[in-house]
C-alpha positions as CSV (number, residue, x, y, z in Angstrom):
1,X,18.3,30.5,-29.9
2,X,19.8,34.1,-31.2
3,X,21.8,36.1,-28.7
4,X,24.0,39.5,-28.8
5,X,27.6,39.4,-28.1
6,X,30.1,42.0,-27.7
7,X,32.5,41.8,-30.5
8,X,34.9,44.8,-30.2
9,X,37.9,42.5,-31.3
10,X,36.5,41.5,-34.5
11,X,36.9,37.4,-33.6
12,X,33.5,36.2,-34.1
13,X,32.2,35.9,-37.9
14,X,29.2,35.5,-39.4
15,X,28.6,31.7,-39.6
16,X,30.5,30.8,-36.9
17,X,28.9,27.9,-34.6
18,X,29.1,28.0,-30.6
19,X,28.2,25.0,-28.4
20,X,26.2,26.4,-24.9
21,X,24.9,25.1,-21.7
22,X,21.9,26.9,-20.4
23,X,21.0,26.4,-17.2
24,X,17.0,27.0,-17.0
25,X,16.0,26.0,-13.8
26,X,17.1,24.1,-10.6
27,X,15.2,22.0,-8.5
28,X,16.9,21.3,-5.1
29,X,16.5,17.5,-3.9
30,X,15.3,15.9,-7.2
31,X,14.8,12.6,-7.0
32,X,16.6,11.1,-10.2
33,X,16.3,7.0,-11.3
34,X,18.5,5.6,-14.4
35,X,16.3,5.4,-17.4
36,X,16.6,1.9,-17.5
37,X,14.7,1.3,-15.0
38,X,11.4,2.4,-16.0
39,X,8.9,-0.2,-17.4
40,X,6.4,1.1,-19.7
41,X,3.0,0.1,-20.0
42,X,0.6,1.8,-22.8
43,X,0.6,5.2,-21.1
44,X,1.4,4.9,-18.1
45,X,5.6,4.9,-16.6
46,X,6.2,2.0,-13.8
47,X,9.1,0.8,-11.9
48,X,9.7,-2.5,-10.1
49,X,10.8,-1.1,-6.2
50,X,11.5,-3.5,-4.0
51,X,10.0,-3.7,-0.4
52,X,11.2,-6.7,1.5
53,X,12.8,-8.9,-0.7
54,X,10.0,-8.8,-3.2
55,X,9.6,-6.9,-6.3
56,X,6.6,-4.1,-6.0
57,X,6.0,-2.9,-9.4
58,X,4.9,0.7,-8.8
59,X,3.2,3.3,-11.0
60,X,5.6,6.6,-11.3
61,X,4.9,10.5,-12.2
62,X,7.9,11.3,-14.6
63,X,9.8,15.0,-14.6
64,X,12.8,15.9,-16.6
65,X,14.9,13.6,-18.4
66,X,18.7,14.7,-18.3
67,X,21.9,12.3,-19.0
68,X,20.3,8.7,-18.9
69,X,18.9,10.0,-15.6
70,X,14.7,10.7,-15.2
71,X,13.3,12.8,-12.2
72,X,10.1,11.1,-10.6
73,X,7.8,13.5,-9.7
74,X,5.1,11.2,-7.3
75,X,5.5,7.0,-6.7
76,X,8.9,6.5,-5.1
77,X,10.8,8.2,-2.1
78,X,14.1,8.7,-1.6
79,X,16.3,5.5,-0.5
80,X,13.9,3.2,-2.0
81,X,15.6,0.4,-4.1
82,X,14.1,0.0,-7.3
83,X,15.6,-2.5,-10.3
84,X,17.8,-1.5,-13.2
85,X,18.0,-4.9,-15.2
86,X,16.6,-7.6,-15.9
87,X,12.9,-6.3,-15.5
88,X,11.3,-8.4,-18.8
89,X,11.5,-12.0,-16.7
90,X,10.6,-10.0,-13.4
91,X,6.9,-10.2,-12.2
92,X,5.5,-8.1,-9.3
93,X,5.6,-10.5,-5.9
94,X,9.3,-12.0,-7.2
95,X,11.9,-12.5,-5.1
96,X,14.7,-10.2,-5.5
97,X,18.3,-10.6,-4.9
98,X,19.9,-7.0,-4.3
99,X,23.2,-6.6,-6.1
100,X,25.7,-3.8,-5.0
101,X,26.3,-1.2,-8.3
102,X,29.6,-2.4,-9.9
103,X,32.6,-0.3,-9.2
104,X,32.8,3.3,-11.1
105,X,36.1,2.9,-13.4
């Protein structure tokens, strides 16, 4: 990226490096998962929701990927549960004990 900065003081020099945060776009209600929960399978992105006790494992549309976090585009809606850990010894139809997240520190 290049950009044009006033520099009537004389502090920036030629060489210098600058760190920036560019906001491009904003999308309003985004529906974001952790990373970790995605399963992929050759090409396509799933998740394991769960519906009733059971596991569901659920194909998802991905969007942006910011912070650990992914947007899904079409497959879940928001409030449902879907699984963070522990998804290599799940198979879809399991029972599935719902944990509460751990306590931010």
């Amino acid at each position: 990226m290049r950009a044009r900065l006033p520099n009537d003081d004389g502090l920036l020099r030629p060489g210098l490096f600058v760190s920036v945060a560019l906001l491009v776009g904003e999308r309003e209600n985004a529906l974001m998962i952790p990373e970790q929960a995605l399963v992929p399978r050759g090409n396509a992105q799933l998740v394991y929701k769960v519906a009733d006790g059971k596991a569901a494992l659920t194909e998802v549309k991905l969007g942006a990927r910011r912070n650990a976090m992914v947007e899904i585009l079409e497959g879940l809606a928001p409030g449902d549960v879907v699984v963070t850990a522990g998804q290599m010894k799940l198979r879809d139809g399991a029972s599935v004990d719902v944990q509460p997240p751990p306590p931010e520190s």
